[in-house]
ZAMARGU-4260 file (C-alpha; in steps of 0.2 Angstrom, whole numbers, plus 5000, padded with zeros to 4 digits):
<rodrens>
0) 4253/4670/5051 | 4265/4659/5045 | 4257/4640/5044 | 4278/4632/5042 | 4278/4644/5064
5) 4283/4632/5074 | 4290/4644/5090 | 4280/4662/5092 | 4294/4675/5086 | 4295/4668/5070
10) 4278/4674/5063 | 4287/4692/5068 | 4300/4687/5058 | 4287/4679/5043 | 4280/4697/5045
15) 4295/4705/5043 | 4299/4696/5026 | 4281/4701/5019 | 4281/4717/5025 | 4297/4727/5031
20) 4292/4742/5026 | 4275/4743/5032 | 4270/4752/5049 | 4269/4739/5061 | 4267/4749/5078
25) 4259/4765/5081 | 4267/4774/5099 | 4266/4791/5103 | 4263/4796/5083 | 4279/4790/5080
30) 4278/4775/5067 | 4290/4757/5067 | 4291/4746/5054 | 4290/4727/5053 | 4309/4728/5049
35) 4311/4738/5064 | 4304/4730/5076 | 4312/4713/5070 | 4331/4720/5071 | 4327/4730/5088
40) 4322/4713/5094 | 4333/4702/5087 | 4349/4716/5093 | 4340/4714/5112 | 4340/4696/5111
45) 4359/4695/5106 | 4362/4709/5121 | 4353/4699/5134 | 4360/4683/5129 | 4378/4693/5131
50) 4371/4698/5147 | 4370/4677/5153 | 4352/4674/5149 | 4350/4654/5146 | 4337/4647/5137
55) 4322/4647/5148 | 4326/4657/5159 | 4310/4671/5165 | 4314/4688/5161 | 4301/4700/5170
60) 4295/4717/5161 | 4287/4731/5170 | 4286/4743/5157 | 4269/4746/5152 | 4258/4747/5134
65) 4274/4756/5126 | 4284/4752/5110 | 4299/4743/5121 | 4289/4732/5130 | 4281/4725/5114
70) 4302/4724/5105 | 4307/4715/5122 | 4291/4703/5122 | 4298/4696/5103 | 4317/4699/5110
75) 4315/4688/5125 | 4308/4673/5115 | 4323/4676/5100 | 4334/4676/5115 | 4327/4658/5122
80) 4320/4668/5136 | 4301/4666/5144 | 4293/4683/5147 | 4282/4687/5161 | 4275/4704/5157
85) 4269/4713/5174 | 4257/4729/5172 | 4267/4745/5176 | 4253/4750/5188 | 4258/4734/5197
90) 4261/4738/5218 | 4281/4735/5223 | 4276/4722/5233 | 4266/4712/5218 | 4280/4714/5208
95) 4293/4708/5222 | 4282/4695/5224 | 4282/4691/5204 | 4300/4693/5202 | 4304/4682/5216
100) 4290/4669/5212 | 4295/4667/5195 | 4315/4665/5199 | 4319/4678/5185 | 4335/4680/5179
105) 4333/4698/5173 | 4320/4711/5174 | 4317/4725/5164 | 4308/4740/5170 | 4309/4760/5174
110) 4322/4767/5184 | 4306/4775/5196 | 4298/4756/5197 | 4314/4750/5201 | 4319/4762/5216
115) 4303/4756/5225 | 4306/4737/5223 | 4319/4727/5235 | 4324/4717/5223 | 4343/4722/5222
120) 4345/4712/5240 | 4356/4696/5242 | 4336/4685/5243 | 4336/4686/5226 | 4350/4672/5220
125) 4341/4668/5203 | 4342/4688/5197 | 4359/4694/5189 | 4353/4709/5176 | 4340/4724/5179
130) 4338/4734/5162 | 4332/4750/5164 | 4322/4760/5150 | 4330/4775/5158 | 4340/4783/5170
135) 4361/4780/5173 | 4366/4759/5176 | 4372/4762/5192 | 4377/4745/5201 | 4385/4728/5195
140) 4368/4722/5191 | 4361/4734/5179 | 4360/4739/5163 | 4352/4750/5151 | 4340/4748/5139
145) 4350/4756/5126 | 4367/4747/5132 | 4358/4732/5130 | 4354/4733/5113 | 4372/4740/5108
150) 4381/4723/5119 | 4375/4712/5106 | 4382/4708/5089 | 4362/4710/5081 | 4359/4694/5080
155) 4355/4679/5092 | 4362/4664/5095 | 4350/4649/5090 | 4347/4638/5108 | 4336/4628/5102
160) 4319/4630/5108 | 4306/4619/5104 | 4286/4623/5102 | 4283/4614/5120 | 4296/4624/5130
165) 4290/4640/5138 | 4286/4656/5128 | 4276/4665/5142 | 4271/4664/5162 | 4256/4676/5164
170) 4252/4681/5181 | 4233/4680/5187 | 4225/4694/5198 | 4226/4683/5213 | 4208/4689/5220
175) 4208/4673/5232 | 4226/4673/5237 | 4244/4677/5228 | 4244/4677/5211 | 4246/4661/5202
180) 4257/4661/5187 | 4249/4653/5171 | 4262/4644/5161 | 4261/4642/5141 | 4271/4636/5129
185) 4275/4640/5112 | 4262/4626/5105 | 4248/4635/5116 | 4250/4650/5111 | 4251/4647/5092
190) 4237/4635/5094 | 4229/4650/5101 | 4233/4661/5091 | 4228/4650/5073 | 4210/4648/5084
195) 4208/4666/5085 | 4212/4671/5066 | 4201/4657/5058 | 4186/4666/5066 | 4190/4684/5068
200) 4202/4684/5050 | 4212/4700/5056 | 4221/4705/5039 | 4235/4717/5035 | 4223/4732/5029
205) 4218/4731/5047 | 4223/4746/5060 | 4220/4739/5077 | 4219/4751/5093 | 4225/4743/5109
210) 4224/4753/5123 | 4219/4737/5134 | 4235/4732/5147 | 4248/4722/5137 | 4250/4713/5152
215) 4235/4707/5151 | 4232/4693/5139 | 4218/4701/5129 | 4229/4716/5126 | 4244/4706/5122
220) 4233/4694/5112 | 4229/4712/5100 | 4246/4715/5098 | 4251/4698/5093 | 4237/4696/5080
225) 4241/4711/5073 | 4258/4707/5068 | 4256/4690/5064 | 4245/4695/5052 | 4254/4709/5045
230) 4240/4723/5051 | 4245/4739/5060 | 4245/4739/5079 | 4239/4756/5086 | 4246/4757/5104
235) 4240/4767/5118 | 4240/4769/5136 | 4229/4758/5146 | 4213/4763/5146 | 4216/4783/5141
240) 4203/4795/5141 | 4186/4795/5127 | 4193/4809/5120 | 4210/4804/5116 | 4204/4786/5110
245) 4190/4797/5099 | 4204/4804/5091 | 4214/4789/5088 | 4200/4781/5080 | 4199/4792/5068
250) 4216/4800/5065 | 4220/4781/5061 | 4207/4775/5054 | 4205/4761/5067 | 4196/4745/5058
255) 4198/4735/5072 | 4193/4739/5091 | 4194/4726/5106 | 4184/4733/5121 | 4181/4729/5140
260) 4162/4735/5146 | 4169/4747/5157 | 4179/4756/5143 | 4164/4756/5132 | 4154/4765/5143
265) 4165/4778/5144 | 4169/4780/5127 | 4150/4780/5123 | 4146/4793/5135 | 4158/4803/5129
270) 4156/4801/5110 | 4135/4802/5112 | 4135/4820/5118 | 4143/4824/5101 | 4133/4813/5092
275) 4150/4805/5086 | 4148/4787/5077 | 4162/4778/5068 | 4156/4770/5052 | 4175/4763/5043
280) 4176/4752/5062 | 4174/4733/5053 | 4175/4725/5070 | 4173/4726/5090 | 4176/4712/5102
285) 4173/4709/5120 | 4181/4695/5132 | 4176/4694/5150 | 4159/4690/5149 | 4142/4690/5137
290) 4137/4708/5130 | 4124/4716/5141 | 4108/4721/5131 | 4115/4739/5133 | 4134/4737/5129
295) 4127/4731/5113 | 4118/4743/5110 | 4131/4756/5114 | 4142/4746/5102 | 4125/4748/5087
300) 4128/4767/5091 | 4144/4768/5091 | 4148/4756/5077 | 4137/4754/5064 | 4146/4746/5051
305) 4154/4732/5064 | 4152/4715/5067 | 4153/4713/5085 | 4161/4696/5093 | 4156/4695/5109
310) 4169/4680/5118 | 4173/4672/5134 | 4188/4666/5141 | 4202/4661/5155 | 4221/4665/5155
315) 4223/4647/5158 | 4217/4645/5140 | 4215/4662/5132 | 4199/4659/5124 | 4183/4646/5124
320) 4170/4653/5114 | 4164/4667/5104 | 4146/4672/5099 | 4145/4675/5079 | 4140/4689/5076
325) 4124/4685/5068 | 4118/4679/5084 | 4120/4691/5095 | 4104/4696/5093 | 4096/4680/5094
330) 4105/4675/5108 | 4106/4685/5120 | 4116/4682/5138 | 4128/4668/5128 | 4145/4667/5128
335) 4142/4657/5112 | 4150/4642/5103 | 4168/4633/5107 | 4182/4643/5097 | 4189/4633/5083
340) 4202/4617/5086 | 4194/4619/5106 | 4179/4605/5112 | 4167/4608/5129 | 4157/4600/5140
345) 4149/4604/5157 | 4151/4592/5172 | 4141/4591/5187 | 4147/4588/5205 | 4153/4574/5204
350) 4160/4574/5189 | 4149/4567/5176 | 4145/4574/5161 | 4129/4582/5159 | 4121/4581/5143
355) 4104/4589/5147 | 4102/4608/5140 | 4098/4620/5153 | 4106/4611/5164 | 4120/4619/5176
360) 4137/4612/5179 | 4159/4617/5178 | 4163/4619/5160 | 4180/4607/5155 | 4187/4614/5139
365) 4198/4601/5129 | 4211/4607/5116 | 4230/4614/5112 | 4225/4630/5123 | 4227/4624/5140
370) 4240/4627/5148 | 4254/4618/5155 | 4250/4620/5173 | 4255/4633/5187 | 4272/4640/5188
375) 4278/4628/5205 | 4261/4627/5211 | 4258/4608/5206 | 4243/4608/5219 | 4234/4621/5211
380) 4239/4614/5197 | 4231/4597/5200 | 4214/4607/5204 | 4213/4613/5188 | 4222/4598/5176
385) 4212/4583/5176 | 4213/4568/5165 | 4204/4568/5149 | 4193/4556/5139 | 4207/4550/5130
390) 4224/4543/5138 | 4238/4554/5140 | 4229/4570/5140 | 4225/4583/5151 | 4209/4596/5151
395) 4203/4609/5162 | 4192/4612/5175 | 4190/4628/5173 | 4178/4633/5190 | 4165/4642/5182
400) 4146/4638/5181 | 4139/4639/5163 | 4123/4628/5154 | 4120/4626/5136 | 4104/4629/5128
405) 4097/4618/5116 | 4107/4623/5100 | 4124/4621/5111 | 4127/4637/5115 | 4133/4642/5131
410) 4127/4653/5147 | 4139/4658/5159 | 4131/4658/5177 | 4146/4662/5188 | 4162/4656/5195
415) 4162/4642/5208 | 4173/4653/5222 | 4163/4669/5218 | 4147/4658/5225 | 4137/4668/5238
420) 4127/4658/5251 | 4114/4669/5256 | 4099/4662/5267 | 4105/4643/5265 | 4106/4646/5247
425) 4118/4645/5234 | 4117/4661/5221 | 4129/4667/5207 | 4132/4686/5207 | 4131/4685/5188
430) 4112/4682/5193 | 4107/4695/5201 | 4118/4708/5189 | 4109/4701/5174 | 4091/4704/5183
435) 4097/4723/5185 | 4105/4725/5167 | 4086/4718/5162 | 4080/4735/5168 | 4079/4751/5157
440) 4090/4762/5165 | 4105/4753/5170 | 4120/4755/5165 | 4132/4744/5176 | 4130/4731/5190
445) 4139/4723/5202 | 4135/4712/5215 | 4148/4705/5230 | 4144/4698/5248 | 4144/4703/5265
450) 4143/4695/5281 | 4124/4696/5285 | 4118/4692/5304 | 4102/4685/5298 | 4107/4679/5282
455) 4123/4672/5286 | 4133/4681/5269 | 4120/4693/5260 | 4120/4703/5245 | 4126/4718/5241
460) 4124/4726/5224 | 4132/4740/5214 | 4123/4752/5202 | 4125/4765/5188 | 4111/4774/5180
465) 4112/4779/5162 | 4111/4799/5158 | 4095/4806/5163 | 4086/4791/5171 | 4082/4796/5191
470) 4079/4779/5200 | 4082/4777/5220 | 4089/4762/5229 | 4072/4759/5238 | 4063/4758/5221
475) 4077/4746/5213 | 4076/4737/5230 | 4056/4734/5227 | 4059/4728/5209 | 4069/4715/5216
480) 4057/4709/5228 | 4046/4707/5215 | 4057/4701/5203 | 4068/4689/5212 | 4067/4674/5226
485) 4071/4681/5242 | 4088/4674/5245 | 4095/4682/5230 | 4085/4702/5235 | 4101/4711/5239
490) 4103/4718/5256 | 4106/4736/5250 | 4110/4743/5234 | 4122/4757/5231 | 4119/4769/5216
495) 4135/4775/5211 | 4142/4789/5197 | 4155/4777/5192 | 4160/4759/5197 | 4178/4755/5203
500) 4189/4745/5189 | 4205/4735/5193 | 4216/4737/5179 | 4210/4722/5167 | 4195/4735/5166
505) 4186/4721/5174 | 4176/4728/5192 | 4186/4728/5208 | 4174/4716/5217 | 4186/4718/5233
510) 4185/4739/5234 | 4168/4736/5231 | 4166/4723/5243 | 4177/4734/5256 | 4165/4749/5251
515) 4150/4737/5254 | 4157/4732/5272 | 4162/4750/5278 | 4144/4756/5273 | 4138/4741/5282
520) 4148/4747/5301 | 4142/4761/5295 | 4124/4759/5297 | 4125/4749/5311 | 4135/4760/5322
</rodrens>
């Protein structure tokens, strides 16, 4: 990474001057340099701004983990532009939703995606260009891919962009309402970006596999490092099969691996049955949430040659903390220290800071991360951006629960609108999963709530067993009773083969929480 970057695209373009030459994306065992991906960018940000895009104007891409959406992601910011990159897996009427929410002034996306949106209708004042990876242009407002990046003269015209404009609006999952559009600018996500390499030091003998959503920030954050460090950027499909990402692995040498739980376990099962381990793996990360005893074990068996990071974070300011890797086993259950250039501190109910370890409260994060706000959302904003300790600044409230221990490191409890009030009592679902994930035998938890009669909103909790291990509900259920206060024993526990995952690889608490509530009428009817 360049250190003289002051807007995003230009440590593409830094990497370009190092390295032209060099693979920089994998796809489809096809290979694209550094200096390809610069002058396919830099010809689709001359066609687009030959198409009427303006500086800072949103351009929307439903594309996918493929090679164009990552040469449109550097081509919209060369072009001025501020992308919003919306999973291909998206529902029409999200990406309606998006499209019209974010007022964007061209999308670009598949000729199948685009026949099941509305978005061509007279509503949609703010959109004049569709570009479509395939298929024919077929009316006024579209485009192809291809056409697009003949239009332009190869190379853009300067608009001047600054570091605190725009460079990207990502879109939250929206599991309590519609989806809120997180807003960064191209200070943040340097910021970000300089955080993440002082502590995790990709370097440009690196082969990093990313078959982790671009759309969503941890995947898009692999494929940024990558490149900004000169490394190579192994792309897949979201979340492809074990056997297809055992084979990358080692067809590429990956050095690098970012993981989810939920894909780890898969990959684990799979690659354990053939007693497959991957020793020239240097590295494997985790975001979301702290490592379970038995992910980091499967990480051991998998990898063991790697350090493994386990970090926390929000969209709203990438990343927090990260666990060295020489405590994660002296530490187990934290999320670890604040990430360099980044301050924390917890705050209890009303607002005061809490200095006592152990002690449970909202964690504020303070640094260049956070985000600007909510794309035209200034309430939610104001819920979330507070004033600071110093004057001028704002920091944010980010709604989780978490304590520090004595050494400062910290424990993430649970988020304040996934609280469940069972009996009269507050209780975190984190809780509850980390008693089960205590237990030999477990491979997955989840937890959500139902509406209880009794209870008022009870428990309800989701299990897999690992290979071999025979457990019933009633004898988990009895292990709770013994092991936890009443209000927090679930009200049943389901033992499932596999646990639903939206497509984040994080658990689909609301199928779970519908699954939970059918088996409920179910019983009692």
């Amino acid at each position: 990474m360049s250190r003289s970057s002051v807007l995003l695209q230009q440590v593409l373009e830094a990497s370009n001057g190092l390295y032209p030459r060099k693979a920089a994306v994998i796809y489809a065992d096809e290979t694209y340099t550094y200096a390809d991906l610069d002058d396919s960018s830099s010809r689709l940000a001359s066609g687009l701004q030959a198409c009427g895009l303006q500086r800072q104007e949103r351009v929307v891409l439903c594309l996918g983990n493929r090679v164009e959406t990552i040469c449109a992601f550097w081509g919209v910011l060369k072009a001025g532009g501020v992308v919003v990159n919306v999973g291909l897996e998206t529902h029409a009427e999200g990406l309606d939703y998006i499209v019209r929410d974010a007022e964007a002034s061209v999308l670009i996306t598949t000729s199948e995606k685009f026949a099941s949106l509305s978005v061509d209708t007279p509503s949609l004042p703010y959109l004049r260009t569709i570009v479509l990876l395939d298929g024919e242009a077929d009316s006024a407002l579209t485009r192809t891919f291809e056409g697009v990046l003949m239009q332009g003269n190869g190379a853009p015209v300067p608009c001047g962009t600054l570091d605190l404009d725009l460079a990207a609006i990502i879109y939250t999952s929206g599991s309590t309402g519609e989806p809120k559009g997180v807003m960064l600018t191209h200070r943040n996500m340097l910021a970000a970006l300089s955080s993440l390499h002082t502590y995790l030091g990709y370097n440009d003998s690196d082969h990093v596999l990313c078959s982790l959503p671009l759309s969503f920030d941890y995947g898009l954050y692999q494929m940024i490092m990558a490149l900004s460090a000169g490394a190579t950027l192994v792309l897949e499909k979201e979340f492809t099969w074990p056997i297809f990402l055992i084979k990358k692995i080692r067809q590429y040498q990956i050095t690098v691996i970012p993981f989810v739980p939920t894909m780890l376990m898969l990959l684990h099962e799979y690659a354990s049955k053939r007693n497959a381990s991957f020793e020239h793996v240097r590295m494997v990360t985790n975001t979301g949430a702290a490592l379970k005893p038995p992910h980091i074990a499967q990480m051991k068996a998998l990898f063991p040659q790697a350090q493994i990071f386990s970090m926390y974070g929000l969209t709203e300011c990438k990343r927090c903390t990260y666990l060295p890797p020489e405590d994660i086993d002296s530490k187990p259950g934290s999320v670890g220290i604040a990430i360099p250039n980044t301050e924390l501190w917890l705050i209890d109910e009303h607002g005061q800071r809490i200095d006592q370890a152990h002690q449970v409260g909202q964690l504020v994060i303070r640094g260049a991360t956070v985000m600007a706000g909510y794309w035209r959302n200034p309430q939610a904003t104001a819920k979330k951006l507070k004033p600071g300790p110093y004057p001028g600044e704002s920091v944010l409230h980010t709604g989780d629960y978490c304590h520090l221990d004595e050494d400062g490191y910290l424990y993430f409890e649970g988020r304040m609108d996934h609280v469940i009030k069972s009996r009269g009592m507050k209780v975190s679902p984190a809780e509850v999963e980390d008693f089960f994930y205590a237990m030999a035998g477990i491979d997955a938890a989840a937890v959500v709530g139902v509406e209880d009669a009794a209870a008022g909103e009870g428990l309800w909790a989701f299990v897999t067993l690992s290979q071999g291990v025979t457990l019933s509900a009633e004898q988990l259920l009895e292990r709770c009773r013994a092991g936890l206060e009443p209000h927090k024993v679930p009200l049943a526990i389901s033992i499932e083969l596999t646990l639903p995952r939206t497509a984040n690889g994080k658990f689909d608490l609301k199928q779970l929480q519908h699954t939970a509530r059918s088996a409920q009428l179910a019983a009692a009817g």
